[in-house]
PDBQT receptor file of N, H, CA, C and O in Angstrom, charges set to zero:
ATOM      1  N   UNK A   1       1.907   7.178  -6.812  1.00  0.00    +0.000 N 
ATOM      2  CA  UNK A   1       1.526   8.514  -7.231  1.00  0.00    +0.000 C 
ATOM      3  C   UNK A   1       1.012   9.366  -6.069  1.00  0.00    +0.000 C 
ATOM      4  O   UNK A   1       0.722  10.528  -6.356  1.00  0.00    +0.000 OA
ATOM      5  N   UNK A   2       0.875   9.021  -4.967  1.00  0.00    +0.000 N 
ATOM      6  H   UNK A   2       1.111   8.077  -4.735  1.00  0.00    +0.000 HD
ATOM      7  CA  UNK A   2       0.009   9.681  -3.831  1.00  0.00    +0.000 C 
ATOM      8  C   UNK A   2       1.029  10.455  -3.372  1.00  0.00    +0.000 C 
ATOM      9  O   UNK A   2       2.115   9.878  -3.320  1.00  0.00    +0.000 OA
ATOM     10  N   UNK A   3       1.001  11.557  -3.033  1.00  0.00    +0.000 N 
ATOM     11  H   UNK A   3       0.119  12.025  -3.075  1.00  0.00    +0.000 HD
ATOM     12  CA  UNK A   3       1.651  12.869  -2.892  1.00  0.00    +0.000 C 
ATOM     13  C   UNK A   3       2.671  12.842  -1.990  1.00  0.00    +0.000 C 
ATOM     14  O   UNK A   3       3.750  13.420  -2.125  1.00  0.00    +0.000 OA
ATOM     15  N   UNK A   4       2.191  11.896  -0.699  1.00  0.00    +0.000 N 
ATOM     16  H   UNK A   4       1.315  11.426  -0.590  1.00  0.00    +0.000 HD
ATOM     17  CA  UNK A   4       3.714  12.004   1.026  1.00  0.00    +0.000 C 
ATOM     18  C   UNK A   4       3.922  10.642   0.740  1.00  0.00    +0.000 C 
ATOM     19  O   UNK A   4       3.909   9.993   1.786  1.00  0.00    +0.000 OA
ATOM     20  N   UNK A   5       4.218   9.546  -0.843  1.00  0.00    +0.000 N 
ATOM     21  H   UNK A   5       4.228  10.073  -1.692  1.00  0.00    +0.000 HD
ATOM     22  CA  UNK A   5       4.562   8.476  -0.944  1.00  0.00    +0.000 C 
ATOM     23  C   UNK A   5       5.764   8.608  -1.123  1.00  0.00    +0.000 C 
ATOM     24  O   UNK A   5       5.679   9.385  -2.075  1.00  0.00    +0.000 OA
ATOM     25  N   UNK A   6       7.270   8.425  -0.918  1.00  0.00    +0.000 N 
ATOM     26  H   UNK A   6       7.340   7.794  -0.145  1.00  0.00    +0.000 HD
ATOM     27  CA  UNK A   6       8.569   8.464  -1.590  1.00  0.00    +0.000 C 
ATOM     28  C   UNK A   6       8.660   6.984  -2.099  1.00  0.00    +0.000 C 
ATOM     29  O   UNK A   6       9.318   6.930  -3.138  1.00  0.00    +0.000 OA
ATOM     30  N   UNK A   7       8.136   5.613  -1.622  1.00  0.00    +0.000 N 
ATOM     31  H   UNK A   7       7.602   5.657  -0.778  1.00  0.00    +0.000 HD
ATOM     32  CA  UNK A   7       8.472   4.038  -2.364  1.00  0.00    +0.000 C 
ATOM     33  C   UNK A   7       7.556   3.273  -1.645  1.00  0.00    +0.000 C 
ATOM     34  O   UNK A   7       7.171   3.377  -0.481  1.00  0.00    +0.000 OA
ATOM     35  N   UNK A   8       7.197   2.283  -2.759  1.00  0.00    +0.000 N 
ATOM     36  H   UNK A   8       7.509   2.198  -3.705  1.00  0.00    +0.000 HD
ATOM     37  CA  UNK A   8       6.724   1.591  -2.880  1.00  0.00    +0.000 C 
ATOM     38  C   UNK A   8       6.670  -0.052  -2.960  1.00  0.00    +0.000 C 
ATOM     39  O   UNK A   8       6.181  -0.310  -4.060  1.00  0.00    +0.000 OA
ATOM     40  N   UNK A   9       6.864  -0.851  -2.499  1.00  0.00    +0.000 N 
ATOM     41  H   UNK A   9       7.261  -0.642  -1.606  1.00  0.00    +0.000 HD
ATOM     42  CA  UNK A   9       6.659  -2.595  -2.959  1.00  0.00    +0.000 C 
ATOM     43  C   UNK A   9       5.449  -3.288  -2.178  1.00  0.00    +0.000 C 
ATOM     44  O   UNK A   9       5.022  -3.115  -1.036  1.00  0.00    +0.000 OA
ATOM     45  N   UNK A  10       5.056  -4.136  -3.213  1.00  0.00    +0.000 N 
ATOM     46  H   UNK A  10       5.404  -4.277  -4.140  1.00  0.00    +0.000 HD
ATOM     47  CA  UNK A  10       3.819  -4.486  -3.217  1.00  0.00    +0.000 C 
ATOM     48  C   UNK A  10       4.513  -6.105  -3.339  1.00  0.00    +0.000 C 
ATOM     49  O   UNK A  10       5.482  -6.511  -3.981  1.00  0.00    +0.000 OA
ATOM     50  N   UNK A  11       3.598  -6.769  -2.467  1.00  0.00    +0.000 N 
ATOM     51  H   UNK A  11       2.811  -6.440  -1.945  1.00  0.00    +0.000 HD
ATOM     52  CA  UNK A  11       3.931  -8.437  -2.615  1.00  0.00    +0.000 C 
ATOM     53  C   UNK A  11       2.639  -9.077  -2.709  1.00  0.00    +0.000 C 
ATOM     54  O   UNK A  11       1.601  -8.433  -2.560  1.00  0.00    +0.000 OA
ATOM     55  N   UNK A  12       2.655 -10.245  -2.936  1.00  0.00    +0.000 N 
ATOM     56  H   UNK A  12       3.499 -10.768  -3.057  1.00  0.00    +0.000 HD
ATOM     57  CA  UNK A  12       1.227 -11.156  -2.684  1.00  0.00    +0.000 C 
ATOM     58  C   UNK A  12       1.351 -12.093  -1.542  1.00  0.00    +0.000 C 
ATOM     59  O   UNK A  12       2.194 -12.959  -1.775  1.00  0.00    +0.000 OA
ATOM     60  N   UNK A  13       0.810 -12.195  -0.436  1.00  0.00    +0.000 N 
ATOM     61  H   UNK A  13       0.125 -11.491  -0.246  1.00  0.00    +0.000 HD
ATOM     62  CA  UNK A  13       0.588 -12.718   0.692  1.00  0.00    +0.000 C 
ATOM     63  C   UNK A  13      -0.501 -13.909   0.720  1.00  0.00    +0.000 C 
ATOM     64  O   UNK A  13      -1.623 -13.881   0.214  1.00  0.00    +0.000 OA
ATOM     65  N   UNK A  14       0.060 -14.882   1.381  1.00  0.00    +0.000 N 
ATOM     66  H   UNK A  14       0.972 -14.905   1.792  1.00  0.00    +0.000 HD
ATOM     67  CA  UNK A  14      -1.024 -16.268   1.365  1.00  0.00    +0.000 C 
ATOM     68  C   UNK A  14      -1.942 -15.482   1.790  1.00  0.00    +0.000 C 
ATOM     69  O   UNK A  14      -1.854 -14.301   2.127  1.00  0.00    +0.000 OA
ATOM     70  N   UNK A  15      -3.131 -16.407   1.759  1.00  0.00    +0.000 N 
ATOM     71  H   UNK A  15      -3.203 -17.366   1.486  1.00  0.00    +0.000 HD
ATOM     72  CA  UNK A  15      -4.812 -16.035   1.933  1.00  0.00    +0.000 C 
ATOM     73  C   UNK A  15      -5.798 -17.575   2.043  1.00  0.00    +0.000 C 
ATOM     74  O   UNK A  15      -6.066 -18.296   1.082  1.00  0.00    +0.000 OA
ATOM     75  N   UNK A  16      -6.171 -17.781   3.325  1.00  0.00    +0.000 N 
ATOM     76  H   UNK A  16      -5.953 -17.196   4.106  1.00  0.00    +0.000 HD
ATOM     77  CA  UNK A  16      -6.771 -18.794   3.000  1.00  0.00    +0.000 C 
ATOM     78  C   UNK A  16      -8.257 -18.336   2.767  1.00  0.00    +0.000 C 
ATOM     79  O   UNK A  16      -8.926 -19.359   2.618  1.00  0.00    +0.000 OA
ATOM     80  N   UNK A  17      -8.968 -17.319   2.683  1.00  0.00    +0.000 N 
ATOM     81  H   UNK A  17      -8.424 -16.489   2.803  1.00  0.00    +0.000 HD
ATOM     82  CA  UNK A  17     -10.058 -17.393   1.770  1.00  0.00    +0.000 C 
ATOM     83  C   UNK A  17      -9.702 -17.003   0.181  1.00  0.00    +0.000 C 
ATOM     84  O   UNK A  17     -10.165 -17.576  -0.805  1.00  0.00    +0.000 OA
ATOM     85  N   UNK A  18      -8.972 -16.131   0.184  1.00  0.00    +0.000 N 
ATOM     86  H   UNK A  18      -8.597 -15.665   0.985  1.00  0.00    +0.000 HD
ATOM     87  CA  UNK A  18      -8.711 -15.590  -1.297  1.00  0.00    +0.000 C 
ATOM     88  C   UNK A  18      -8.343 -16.226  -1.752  1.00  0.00    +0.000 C 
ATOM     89  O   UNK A  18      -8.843 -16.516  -2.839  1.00  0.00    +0.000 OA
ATOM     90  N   UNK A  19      -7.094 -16.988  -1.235  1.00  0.00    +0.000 N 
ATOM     91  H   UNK A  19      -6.688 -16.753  -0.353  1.00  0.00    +0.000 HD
ATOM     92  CA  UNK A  19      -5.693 -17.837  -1.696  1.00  0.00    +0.000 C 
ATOM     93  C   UNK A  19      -4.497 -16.483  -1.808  1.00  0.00    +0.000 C 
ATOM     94  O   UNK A  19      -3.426 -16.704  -1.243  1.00  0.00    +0.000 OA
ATOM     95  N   UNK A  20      -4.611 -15.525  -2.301  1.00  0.00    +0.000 N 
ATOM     96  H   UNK A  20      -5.481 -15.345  -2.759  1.00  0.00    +0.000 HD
ATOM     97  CA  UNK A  20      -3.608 -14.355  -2.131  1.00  0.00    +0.000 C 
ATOM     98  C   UNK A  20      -4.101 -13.475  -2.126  1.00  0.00    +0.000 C 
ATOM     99  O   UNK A  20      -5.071 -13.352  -2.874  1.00  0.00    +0.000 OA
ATOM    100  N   UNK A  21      -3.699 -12.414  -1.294  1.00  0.00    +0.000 N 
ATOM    101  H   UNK A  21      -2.911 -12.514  -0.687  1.00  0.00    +0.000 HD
ATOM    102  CA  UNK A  21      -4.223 -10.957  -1.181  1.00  0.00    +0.000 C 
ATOM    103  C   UNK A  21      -2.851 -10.017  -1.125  1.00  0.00    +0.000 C 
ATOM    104  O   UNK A  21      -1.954 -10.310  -0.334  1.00  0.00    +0.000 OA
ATOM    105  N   UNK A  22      -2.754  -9.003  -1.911  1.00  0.00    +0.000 N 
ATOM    106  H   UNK A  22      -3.482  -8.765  -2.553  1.00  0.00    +0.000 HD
ATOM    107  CA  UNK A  22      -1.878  -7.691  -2.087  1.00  0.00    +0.000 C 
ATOM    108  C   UNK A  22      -1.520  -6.894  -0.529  1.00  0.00    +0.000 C 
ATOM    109  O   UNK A  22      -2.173  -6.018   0.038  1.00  0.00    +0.000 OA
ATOM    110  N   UNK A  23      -0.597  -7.376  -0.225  1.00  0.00    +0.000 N 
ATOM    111  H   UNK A  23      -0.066  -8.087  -0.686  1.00  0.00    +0.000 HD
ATOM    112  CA  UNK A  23       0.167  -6.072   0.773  1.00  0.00    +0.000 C 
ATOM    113  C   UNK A  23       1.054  -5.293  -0.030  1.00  0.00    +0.000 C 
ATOM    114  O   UNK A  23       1.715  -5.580  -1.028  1.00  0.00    +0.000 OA
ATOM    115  N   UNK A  24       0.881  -3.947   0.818  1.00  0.00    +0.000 N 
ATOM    116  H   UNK A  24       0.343  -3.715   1.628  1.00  0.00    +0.000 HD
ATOM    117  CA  UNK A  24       1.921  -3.503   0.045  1.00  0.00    +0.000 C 
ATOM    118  C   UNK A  24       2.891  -2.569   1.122  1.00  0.00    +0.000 C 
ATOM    119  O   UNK A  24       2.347  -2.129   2.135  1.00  0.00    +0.000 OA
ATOM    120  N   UNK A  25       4.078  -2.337   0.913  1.00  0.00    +0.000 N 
ATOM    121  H   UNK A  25       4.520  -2.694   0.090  1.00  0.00    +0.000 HD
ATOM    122  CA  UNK A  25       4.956  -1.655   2.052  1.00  0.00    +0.000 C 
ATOM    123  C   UNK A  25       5.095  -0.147   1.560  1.00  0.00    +0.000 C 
ATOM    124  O   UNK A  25       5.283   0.093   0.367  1.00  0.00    +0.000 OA
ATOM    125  N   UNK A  26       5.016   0.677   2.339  1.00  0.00    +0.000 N 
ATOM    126  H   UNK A  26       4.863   0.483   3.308  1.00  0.00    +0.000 HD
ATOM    127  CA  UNK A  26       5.407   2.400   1.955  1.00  0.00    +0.000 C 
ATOM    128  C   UNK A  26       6.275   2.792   2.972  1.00  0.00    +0.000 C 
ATOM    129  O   UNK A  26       6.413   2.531   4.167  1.00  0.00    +0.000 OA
ATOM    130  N   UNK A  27       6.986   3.711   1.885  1.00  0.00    +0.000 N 
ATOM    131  H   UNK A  27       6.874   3.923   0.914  1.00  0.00    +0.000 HD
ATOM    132  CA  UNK A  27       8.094   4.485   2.720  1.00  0.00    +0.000 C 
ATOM    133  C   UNK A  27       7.078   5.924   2.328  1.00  0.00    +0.000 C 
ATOM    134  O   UNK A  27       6.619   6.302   1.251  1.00  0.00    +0.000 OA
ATOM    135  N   UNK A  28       6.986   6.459   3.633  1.00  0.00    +0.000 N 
ATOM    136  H   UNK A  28       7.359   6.151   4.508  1.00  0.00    +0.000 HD
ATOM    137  CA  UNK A  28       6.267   7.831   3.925  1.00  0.00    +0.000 C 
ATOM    138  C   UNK A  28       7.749   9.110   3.149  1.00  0.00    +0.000 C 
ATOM    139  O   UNK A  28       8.942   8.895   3.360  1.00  0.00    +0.000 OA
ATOM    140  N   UNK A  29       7.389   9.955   2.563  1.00  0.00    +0.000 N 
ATOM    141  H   UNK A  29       6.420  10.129   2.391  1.00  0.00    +0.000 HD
ATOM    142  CA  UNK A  29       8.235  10.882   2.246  1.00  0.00    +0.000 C 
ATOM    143  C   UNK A  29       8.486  11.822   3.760  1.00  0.00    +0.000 C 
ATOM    144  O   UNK A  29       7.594  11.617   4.584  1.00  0.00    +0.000 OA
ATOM    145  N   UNK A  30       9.327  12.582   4.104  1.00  0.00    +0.000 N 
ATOM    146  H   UNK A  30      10.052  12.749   3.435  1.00  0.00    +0.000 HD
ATOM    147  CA  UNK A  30       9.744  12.761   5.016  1.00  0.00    +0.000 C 
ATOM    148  C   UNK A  30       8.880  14.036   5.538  1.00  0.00    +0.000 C 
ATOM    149  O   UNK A  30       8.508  14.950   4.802  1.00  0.00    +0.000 OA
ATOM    150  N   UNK A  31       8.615  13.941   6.977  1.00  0.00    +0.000 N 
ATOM    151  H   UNK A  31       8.917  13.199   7.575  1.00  0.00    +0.000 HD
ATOM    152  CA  UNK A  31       7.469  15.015   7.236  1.00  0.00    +0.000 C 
ATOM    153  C   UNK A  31       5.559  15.137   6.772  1.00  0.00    +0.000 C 
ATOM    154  O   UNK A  31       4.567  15.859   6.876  1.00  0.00    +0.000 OA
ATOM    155  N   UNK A  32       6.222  13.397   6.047  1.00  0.00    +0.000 N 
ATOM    156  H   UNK A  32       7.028  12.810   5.963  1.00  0.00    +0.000 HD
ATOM    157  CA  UNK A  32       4.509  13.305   5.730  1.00  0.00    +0.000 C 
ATOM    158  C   UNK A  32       3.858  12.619   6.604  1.00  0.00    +0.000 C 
ATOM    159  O   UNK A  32       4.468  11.801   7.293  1.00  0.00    +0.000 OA
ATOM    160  N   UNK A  33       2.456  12.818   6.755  1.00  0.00    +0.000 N 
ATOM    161  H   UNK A  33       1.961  13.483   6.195  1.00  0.00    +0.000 HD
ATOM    162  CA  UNK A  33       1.711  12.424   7.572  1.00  0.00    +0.000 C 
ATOM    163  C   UNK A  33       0.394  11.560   7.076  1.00  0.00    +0.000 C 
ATOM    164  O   UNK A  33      -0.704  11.533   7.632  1.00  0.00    +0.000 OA
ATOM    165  N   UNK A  34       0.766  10.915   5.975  1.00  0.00    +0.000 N 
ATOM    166  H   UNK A  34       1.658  10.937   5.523  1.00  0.00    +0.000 HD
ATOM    167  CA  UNK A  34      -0.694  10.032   5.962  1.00  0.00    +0.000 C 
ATOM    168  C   UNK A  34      -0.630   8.482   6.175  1.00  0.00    +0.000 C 
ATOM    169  O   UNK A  34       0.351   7.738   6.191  1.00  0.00    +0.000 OA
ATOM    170  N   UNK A  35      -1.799   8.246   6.315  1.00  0.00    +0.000 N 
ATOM    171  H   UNK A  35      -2.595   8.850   6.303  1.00  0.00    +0.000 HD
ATOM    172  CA  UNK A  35      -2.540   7.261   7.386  1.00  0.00    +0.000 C 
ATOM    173  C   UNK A  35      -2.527   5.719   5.698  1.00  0.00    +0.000 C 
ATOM    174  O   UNK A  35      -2.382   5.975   4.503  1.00  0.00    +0.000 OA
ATOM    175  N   UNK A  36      -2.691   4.597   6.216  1.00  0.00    +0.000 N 
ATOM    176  H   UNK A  36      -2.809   4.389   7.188  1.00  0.00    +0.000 HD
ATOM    177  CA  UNK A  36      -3.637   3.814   5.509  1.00  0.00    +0.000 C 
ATOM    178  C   UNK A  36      -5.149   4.343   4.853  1.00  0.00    +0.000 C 
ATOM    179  O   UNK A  36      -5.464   4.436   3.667  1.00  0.00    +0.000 OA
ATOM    180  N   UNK A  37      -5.847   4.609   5.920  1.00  0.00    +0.000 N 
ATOM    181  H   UNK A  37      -5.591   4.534   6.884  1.00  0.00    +0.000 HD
ATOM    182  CA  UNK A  37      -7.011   5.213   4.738  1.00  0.00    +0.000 C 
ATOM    183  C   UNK A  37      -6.711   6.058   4.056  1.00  0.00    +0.000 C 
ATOM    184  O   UNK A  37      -7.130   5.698   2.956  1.00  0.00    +0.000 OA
ATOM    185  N   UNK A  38      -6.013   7.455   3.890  1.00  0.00    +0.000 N 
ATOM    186  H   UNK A  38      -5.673   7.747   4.784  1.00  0.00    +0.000 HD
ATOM    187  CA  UNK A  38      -5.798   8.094   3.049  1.00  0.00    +0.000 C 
ATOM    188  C   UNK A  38      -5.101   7.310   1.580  1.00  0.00    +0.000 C 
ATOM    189  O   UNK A  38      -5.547   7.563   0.461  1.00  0.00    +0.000 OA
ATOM    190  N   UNK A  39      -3.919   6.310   1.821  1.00  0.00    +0.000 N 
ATOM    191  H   UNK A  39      -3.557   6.104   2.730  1.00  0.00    +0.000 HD
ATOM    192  CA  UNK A  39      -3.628   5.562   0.775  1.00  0.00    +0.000 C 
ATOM    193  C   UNK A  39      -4.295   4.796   0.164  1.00  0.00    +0.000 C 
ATOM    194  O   UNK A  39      -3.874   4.500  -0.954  1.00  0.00    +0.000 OA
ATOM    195  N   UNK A  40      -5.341   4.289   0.546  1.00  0.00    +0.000 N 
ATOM    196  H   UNK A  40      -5.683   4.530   1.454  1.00  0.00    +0.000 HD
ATOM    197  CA  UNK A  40      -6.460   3.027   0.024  1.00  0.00    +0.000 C 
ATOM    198  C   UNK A  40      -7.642   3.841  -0.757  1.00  0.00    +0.000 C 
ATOM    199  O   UNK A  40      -8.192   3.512  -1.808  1.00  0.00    +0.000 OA
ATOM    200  N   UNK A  41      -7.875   4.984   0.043  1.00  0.00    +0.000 N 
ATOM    201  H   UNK A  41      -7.428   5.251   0.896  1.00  0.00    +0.000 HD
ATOM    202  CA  UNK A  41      -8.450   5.984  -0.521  1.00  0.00    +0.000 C 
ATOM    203  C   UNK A  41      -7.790   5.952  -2.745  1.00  0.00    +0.000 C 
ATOM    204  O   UNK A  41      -8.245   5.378  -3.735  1.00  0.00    +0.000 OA
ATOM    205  N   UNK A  42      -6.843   6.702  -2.564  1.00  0.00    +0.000 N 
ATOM    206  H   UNK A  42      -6.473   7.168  -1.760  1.00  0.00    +0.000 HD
ATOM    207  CA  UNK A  42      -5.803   7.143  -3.756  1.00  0.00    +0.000 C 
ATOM    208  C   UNK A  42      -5.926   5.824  -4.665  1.00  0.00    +0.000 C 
ATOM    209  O   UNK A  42      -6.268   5.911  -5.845  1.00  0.00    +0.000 OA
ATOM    210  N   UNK A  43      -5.595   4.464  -3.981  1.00  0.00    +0.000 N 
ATOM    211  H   UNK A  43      -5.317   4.393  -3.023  1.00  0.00    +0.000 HD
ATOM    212  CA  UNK A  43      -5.760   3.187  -4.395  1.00  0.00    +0.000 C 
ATOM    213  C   UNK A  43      -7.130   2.689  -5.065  1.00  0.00    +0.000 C 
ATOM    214  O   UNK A  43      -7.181   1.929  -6.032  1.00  0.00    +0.000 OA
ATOM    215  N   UNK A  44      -8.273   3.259  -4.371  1.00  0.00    +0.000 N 
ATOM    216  H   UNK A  44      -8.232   3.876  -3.586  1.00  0.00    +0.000 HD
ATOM    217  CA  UNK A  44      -9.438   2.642  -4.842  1.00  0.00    +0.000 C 
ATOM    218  C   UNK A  44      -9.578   3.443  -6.699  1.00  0.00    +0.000 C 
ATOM    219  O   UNK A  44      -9.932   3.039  -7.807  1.00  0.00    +0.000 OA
ATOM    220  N   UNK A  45      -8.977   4.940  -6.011  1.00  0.00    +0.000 N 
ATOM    221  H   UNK A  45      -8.690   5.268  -5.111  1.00  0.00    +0.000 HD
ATOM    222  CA  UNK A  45      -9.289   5.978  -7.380  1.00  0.00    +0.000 C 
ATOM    223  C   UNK A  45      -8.703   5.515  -8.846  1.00  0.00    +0.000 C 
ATOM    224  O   UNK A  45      -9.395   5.697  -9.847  1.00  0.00    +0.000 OA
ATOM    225  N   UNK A  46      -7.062   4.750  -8.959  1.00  0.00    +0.000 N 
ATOM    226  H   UNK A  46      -6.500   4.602  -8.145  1.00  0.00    +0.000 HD
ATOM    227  CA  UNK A  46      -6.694   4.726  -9.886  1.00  0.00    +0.000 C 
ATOM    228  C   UNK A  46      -6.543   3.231 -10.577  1.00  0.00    +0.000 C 
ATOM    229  O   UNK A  46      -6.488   2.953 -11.775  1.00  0.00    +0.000 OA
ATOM    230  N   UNK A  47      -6.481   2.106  -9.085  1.00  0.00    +0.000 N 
ATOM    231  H   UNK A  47      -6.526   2.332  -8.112  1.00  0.00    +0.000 HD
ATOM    232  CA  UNK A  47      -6.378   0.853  -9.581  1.00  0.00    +0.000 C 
ATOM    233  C   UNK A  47      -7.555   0.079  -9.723  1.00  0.00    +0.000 C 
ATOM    234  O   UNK A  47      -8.518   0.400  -9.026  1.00  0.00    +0.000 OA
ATOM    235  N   UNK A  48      -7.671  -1.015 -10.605  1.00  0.00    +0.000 N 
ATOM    236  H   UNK A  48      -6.889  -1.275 -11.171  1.00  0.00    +0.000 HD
ATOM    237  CA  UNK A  48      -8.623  -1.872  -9.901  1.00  0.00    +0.000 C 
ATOM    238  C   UNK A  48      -9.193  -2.668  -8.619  1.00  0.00    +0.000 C 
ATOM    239  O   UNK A  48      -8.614  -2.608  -7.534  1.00  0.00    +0.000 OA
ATOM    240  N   UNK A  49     -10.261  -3.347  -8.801  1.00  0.00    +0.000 N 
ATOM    241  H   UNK A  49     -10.732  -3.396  -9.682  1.00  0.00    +0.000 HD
ATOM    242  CA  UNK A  49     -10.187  -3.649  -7.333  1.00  0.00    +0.000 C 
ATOM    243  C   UNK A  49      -9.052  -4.657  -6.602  1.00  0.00    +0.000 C 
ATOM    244  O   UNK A  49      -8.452  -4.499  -5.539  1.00  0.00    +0.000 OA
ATOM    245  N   UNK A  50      -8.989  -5.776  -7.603  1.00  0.00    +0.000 N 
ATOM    246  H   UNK A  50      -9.477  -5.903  -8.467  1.00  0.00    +0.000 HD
ATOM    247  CA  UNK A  50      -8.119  -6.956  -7.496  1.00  0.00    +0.000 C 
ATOM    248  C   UNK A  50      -6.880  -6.461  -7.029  1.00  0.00    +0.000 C 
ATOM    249  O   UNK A  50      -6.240  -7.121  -6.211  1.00  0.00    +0.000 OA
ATOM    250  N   UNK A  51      -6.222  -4.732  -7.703  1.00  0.00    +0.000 N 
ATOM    251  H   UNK A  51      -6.742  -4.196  -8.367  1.00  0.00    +0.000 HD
ATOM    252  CA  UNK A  51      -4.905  -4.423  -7.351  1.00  0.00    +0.000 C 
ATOM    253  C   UNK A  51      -4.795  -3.245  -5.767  1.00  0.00    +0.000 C 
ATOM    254  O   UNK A  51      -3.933  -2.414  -5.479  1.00  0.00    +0.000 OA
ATOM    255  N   UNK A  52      -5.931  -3.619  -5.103  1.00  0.00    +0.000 N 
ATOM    256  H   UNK A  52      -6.631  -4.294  -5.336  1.00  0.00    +0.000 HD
ATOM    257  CA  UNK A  52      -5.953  -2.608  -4.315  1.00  0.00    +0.000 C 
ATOM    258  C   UNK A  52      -5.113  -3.656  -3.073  1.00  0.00    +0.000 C 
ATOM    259  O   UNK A  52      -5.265  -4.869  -2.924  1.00  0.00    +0.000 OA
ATOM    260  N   UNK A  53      -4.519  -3.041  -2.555  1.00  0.00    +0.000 N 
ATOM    261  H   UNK A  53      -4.396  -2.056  -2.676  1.00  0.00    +0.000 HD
ATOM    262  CA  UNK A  53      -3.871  -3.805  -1.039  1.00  0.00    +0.000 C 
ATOM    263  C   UNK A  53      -4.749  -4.165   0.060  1.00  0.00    +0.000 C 
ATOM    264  O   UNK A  53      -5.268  -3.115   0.437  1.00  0.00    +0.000 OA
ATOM    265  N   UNK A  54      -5.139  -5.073   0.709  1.00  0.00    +0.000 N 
ATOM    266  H   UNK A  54      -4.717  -5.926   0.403  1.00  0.00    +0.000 HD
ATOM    267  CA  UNK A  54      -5.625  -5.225   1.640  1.00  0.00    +0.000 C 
ATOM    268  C   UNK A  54      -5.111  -5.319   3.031  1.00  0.00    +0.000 C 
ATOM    269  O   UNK A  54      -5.885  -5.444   3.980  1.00  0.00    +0.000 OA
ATOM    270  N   UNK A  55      -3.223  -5.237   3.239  1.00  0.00    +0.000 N 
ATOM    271  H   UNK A  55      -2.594  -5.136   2.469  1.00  0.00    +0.000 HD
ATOM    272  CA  UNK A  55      -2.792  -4.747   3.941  1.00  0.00    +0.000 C 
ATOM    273  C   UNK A  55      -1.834  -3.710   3.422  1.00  0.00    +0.000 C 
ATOM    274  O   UNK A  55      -1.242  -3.775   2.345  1.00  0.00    +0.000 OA
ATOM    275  N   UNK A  56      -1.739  -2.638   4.412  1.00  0.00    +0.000 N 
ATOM    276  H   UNK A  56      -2.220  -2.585   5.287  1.00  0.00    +0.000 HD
ATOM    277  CA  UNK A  56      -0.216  -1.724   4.321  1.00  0.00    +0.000 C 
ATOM    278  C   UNK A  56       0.293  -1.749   5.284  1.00  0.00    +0.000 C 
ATOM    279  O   UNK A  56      -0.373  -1.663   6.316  1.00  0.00    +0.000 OA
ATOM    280  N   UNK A  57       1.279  -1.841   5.309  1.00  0.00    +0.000 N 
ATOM    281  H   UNK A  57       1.820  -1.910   4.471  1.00  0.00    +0.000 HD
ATOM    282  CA  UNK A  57       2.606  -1.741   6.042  1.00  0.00    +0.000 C 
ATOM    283  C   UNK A  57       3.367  -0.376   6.266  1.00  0.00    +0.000 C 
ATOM    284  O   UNK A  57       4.127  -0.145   5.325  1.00  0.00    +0.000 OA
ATOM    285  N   UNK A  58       3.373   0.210   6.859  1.00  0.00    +0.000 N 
ATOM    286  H   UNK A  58       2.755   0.022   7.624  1.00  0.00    +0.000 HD
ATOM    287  CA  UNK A  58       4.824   1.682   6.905  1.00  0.00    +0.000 C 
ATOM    288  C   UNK A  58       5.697   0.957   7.484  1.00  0.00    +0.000 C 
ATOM    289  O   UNK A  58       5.651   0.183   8.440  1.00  0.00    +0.000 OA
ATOM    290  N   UNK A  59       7.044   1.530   6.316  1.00  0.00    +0.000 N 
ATOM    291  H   UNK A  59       7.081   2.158   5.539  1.00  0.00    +0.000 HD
ATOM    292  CA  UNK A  59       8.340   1.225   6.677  1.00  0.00    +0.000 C 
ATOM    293  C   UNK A  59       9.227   2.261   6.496  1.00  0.00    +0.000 C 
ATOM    294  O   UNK A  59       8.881   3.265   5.873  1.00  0.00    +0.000 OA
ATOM    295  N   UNK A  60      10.897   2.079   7.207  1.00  0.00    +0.000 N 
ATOM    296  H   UNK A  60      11.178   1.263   7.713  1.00  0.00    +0.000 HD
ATOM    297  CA  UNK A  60      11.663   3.449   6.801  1.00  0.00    +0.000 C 
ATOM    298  C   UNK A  60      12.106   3.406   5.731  1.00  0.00    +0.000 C 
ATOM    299  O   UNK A  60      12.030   4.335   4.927  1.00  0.00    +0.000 OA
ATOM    300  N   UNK A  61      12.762   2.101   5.482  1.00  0.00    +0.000 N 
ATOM    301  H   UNK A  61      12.824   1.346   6.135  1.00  0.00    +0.000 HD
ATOM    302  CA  UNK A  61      12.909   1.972   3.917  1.00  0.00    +0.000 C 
ATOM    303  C   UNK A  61      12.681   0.765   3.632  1.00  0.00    +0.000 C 
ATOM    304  O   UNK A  61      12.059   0.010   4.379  1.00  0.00    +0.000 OA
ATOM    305  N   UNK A  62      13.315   0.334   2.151  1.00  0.00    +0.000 N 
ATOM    306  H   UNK A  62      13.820   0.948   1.544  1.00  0.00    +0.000 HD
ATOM    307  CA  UNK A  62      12.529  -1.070   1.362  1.00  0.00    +0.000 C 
ATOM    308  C   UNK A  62      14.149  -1.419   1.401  1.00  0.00    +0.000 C 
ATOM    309  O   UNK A  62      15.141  -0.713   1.587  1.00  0.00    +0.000 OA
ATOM    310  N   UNK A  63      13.940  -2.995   1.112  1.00  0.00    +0.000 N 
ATOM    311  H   UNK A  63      13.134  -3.568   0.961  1.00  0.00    +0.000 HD
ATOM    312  CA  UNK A  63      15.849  -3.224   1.290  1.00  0.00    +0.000 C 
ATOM    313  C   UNK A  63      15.493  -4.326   0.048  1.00  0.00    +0.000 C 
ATOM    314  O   UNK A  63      16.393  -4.995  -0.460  1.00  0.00    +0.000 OA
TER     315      UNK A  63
């Protein structure tokens, strides 16, 4: 839902304290300019905590 997002995938990544923690990959919409904090930001507002990512990734696209 975050405004310069065009896609999204989210995976679960080993964790040896957690056991898994949420990455998630974004494709930036074109000419956008936001950062990880601005997305984690948007993230804290609508998801829970458990579904928030603890890494992001920018990518050009998702395959």
């Amino acid at each position: 839902m975050h405004p310069t997002v065009a896609d999204s995938k989210v995976i679960g990544k080993a964790d040896l304290m957690r056991g898994e923690i949420v990455k998630a990959f974004v494709v930036k919409k074109e000419g956008a300019t936001a950062d990880d904090k601005a997305i984690l930001k948007h993230c804290r507002t609508y998801l829970s905590s458990y579904k928030i990512p603890r890494e992001i990734e920018f990518v050009d696209r998702l395959s």
